[in-house]
Structures are given as C-alpha cells and as structure tokens.
C-alpha positions as semicolon CSV with decimal commas, in nm:
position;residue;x (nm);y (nm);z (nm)
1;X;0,893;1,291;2,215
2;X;0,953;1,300;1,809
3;X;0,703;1,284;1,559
4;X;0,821;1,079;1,220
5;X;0,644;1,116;0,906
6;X;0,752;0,868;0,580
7;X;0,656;0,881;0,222
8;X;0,514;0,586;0,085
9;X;0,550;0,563;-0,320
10;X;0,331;0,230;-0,391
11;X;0,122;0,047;-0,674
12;X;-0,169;-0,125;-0,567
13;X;-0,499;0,012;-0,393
14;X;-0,517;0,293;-0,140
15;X;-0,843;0,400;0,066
16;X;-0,881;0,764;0,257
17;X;-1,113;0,850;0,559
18;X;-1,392;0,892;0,270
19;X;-1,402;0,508;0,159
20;X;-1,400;0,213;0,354
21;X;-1,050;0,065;0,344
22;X;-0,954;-0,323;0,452
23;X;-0,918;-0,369;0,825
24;X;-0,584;-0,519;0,837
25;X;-0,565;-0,803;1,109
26;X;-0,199;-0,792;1,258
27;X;-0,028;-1,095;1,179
28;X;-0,204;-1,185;0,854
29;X;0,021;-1,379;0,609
30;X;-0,010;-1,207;0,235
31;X;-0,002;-1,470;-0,001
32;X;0,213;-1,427;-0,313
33;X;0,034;-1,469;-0,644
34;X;0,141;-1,516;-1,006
35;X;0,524;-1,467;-0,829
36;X;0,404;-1,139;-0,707
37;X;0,462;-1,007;-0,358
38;X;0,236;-0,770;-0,170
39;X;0,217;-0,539;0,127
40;X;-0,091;-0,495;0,298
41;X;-0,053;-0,216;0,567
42;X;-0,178;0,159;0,685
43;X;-0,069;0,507;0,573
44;X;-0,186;0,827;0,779
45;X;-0,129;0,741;1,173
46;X;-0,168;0,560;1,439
47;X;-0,454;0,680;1,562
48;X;-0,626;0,710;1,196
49;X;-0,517;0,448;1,021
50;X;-0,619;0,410;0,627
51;X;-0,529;0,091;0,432
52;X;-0,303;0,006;0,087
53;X;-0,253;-0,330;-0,094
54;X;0,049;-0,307;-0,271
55;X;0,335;-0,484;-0,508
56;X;0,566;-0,529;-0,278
57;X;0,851;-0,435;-0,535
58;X;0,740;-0,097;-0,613
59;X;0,701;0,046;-0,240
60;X;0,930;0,324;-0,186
61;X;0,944;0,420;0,149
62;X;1,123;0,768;0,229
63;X;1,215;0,855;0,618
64;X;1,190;1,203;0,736
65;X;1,487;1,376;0,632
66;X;1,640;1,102;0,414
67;X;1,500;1,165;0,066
68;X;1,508;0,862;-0,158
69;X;1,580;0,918;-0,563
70;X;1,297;0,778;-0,857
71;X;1,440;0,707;-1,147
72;X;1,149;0,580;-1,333
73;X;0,764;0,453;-1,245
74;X;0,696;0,121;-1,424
75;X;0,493;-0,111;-1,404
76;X;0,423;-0,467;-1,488
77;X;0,119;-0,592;-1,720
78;X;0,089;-0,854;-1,443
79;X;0,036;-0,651;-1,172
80;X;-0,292;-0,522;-1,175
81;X;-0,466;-0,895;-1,247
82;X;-0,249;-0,993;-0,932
83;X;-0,367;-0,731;-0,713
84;X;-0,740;-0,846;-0,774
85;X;-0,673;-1,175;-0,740
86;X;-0,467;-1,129;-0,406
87;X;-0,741;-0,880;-0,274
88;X;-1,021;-1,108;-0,356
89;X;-0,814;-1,395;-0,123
90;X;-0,773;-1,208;0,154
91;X;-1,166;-1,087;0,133
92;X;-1,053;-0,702;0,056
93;X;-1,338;-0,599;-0,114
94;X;-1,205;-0,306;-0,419
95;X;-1,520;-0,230;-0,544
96;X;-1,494;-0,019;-0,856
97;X;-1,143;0,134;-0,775
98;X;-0,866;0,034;-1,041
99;X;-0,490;0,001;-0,953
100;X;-0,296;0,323;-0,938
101;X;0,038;0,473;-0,838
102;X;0,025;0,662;-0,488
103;X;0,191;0,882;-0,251
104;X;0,091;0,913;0,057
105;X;0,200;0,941;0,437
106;X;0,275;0,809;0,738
107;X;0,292;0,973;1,054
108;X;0,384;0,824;1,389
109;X;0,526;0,966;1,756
C-alpha cells in the first residue's frame, strides 16, 4: 500500500478543520460564471476532508515526486466578484473570508 500526497496551488476560498467548509455533494455540476471556471473539491484526506472553491485556471496541482515550476501568481480583477457570485449559487456560504492564494495538501492511500 502507497500513500500519495499532492500540492494544490489555487485562488479561490479554502476552509481548515477550524471553520466550517462546503460539503461538496459528488456529482455536483459547477456552473461557469462571467466565463470563469471553477473547482469545487477537498484538500487534506480522505478520511478528513476540508473544502476549496477555486478558478479553475489557476489550480496547480503537483504529484509526489514530480515538482511543477511557477513562473508568476496573477490574478484577474474578475475573479474574486466571480467566486462570490459562483459560491452564493451553489449555497457555499463564505462568510467574511476574502479570496486568497493557497497551498495546501492532499493526501490519499
């Protein structure tokens, strides 16, 4: 049995064990808004998952073992109006938390 952990570099949202994150139902279709595509998934594990709402287009995903090169962090005035509006769609409630860029993990067996 292997364990995997992968990087995730994103823009969007991103709860932890200490805030209450979207429960993300399986199968949900992410609508694209203002031409804008999202991901709505889980960093952490399996067994403890924590949710992210991000732009689609700046989600970096690194495998263990094959590093992945960052030439620049930008972002698009558009985004951050987009991620509210998406969020408030698909009922994700953000509460006072403002759009960031993140790094997190993702561990899996």
């Amino acid at each position: 049995m292997g364990v995997s952990t992968d990087a995730l570099l994103f823009y969007g949202y991103c709860w932890t064990e200490e805030d209450s994150g979207p429960e993300w139902i399986e199968g949900e279709s992410v609508p694209t808004v203002r031409g804008i595509q999202f991901v709505v998934d889980t960093h952490c594990s399996a067994s403890c998952p924590m949710g992210y709402v991000a732009v689609k287009s700046s989600l970096t995903v690194s495998h263990r073992g094959y590093p992945s090169k960052i030439r620049e962090l930008t972002t698009d005035p558009a985004w951050d109006a987009a991620l509210a509006e998406v969020c408030k769609k698909l009922g994700i409630k953000v509460g006072n938390k403002k759009p960031a860029w993140w790094l997190a993990s993702d561990w899996s067996e």
